[in-house]
C-alpha positions as CSV (number, residue, x, y, z in Angstrom):
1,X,-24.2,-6.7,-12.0
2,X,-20.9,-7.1,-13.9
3,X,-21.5,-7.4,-17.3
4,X,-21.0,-11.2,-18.8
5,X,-17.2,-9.9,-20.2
6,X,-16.3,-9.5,-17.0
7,X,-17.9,-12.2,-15.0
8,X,-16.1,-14.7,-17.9
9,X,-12.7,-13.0,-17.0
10,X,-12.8,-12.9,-13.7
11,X,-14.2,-16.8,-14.0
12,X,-11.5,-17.6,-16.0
13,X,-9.1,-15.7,-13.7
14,X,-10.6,-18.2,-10.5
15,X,-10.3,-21.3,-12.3
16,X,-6.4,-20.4,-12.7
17,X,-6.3,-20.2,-8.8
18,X,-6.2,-16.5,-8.5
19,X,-8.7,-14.6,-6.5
20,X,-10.8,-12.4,-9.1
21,X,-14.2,-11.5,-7.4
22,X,-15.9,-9.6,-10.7
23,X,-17.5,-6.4,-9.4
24,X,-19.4,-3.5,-10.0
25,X,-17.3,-0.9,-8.3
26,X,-14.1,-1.5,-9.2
27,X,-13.0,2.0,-8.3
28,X,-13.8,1.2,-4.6
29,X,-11.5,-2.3,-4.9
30,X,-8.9,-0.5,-6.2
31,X,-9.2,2.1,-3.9
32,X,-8.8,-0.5,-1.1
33,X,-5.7,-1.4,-2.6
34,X,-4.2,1.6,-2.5
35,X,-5.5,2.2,0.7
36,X,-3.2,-0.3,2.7
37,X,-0.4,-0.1,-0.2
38,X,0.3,3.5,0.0
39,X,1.4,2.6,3.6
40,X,2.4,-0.5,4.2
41,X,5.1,-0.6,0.9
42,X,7.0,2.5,2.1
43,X,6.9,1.9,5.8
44,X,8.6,-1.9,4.6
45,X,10.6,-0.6,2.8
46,X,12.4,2.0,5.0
47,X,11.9,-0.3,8.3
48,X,12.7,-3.8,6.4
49,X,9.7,-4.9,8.2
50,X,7.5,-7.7,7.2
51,X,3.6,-6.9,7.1
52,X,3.3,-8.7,10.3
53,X,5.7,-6.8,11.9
54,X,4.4,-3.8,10.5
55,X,1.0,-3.8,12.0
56,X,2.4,-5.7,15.4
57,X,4.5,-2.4,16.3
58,X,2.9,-0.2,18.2
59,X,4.6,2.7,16.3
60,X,4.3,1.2,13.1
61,X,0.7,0.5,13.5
62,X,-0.3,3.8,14.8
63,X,1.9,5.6,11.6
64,X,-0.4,2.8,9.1
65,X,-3.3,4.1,10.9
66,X,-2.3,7.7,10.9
67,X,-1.8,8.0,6.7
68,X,-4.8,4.8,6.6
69,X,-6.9,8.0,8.3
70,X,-5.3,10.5,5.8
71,X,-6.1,8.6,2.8
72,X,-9.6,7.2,3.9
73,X,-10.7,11.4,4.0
74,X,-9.7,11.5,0.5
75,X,-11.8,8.9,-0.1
76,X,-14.4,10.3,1.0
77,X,-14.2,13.8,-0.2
78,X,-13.9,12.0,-3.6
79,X,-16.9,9.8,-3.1
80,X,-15.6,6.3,-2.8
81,X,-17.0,4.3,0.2
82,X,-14.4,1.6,1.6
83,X,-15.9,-1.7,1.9
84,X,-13.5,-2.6,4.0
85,X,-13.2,-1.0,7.9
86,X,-9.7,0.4,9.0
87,X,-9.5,-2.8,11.8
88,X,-10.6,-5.2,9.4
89,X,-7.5,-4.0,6.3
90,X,-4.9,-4.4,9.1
91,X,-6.1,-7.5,10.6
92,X,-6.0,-8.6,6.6
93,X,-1.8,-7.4,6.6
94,X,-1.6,-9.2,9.9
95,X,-2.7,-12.5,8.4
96,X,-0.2,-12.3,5.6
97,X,2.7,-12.3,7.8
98,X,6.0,-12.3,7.1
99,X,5.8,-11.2,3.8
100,X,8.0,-8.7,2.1
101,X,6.3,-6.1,-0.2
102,X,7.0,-5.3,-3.5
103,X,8.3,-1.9,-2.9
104,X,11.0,-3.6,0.1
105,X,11.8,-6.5,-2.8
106,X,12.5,-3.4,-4.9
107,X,14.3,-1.9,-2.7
108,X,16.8,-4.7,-1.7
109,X,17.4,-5.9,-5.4
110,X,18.5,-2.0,-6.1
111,X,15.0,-1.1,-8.3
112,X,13.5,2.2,-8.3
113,X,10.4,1.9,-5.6
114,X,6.8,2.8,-6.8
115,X,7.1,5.5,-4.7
116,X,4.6,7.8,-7.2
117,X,2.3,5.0,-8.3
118,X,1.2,4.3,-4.5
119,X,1.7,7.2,-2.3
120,X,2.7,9.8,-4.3
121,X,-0.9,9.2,-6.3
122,X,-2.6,9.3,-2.9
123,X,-0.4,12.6,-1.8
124,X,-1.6,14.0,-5.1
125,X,-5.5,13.1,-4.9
126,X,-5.7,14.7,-1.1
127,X,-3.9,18.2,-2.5
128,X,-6.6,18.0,-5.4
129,X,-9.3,17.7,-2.8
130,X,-7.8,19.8,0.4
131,X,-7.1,16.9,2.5
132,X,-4.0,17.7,4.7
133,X,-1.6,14.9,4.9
134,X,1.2,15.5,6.9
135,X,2.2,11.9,8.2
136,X,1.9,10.3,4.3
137,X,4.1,13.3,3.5
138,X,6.7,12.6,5.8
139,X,6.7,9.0,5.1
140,X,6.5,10.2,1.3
141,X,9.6,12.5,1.8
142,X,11.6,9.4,3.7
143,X,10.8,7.3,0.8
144,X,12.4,9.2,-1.8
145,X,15.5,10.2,0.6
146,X,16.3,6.6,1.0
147,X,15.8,6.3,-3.0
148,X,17.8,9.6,-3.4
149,X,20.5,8.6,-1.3
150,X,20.9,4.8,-3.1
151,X,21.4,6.2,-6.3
152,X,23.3,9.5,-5.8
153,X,25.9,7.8,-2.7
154,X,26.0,4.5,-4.5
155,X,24.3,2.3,-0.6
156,X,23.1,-0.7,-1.6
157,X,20.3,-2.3,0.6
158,X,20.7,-5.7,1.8
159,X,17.8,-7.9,2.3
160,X,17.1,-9.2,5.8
161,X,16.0,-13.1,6.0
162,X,12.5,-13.2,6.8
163,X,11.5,-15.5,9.7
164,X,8.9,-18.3,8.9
């Protein structure tokens, strides 16, 4: 079990109103995390799509599934089980709805997108353990053109309302 630091954060954490489940693995939680993140922020950010409208979108949901199925073999060539099934992390995105990510909220206000933290980490991990990953690279490569291009030609993105 967690050890009583932990279970005392994470209790205080939940009293606050935030969600805080205190567990033993956390490399697995976080690895879920990245898991959906590495896609979803990017493919917002270039499309201006909503996570809703992501996983809606028959292309858009085959490309999450495409790099989902890239990054779970990296996973698992690194040891890390993820709790979570592929149907049941974009079901979860579904649910949320029409809500921007952080990368797309970068994006729009002009800030450099966490490009390296999320997918370029993930890219990185699969070259370390042979995993080919051609459809994060491309998304990966897209990412930082659109970055590229913002700073170097001076385009500035505009955000898109976001139904409710």
């Amino acid at each position: 079990p967690p050890s009583a630091r932990v279970q005392a954060l994470a209790a205080a954490m939940q009293k606050a109103g935030l969600k805080a489940p205190a567990t033993e693995n956390i490399r697995s939680e976080v690895w879920l995390k990245l898991w959906g993140s590495a896609v979803f922020n990017p493919l917002s950010a270039l499309t201006h799509a909503t996570l809703g409208t992501i996983v809606a979108h028959s292309d858009g949901n085959a490309l999450c599934r495409a790099v989902m199925t890239e990054g779970q073999a990296v996973a698992t060539r690194l040891g890390i089980t993820l709790r979570v099934p592929m149907e049941r992390r974009l079901a979860g995105a579904a649910r949320v709805g029409h809500h921007k990510t952080s990368t797309l909220q970068d994006i729009e206000a002009g800030r450099e997108p966490e490009t390296e933290a999320l997918l370029g980490a993930l890219l990185e991990l699969g070259q370390l353990v042979g995993v080919p990953m051609p459809h994060a690279q491309a998304l990966y490569a897209c990412i930082r053109l659109l970055w590229h291009v913002m700073q170097t030609e001076k385009v500035a993105i505009q955000p898109v309302p976001v139904k409710t």
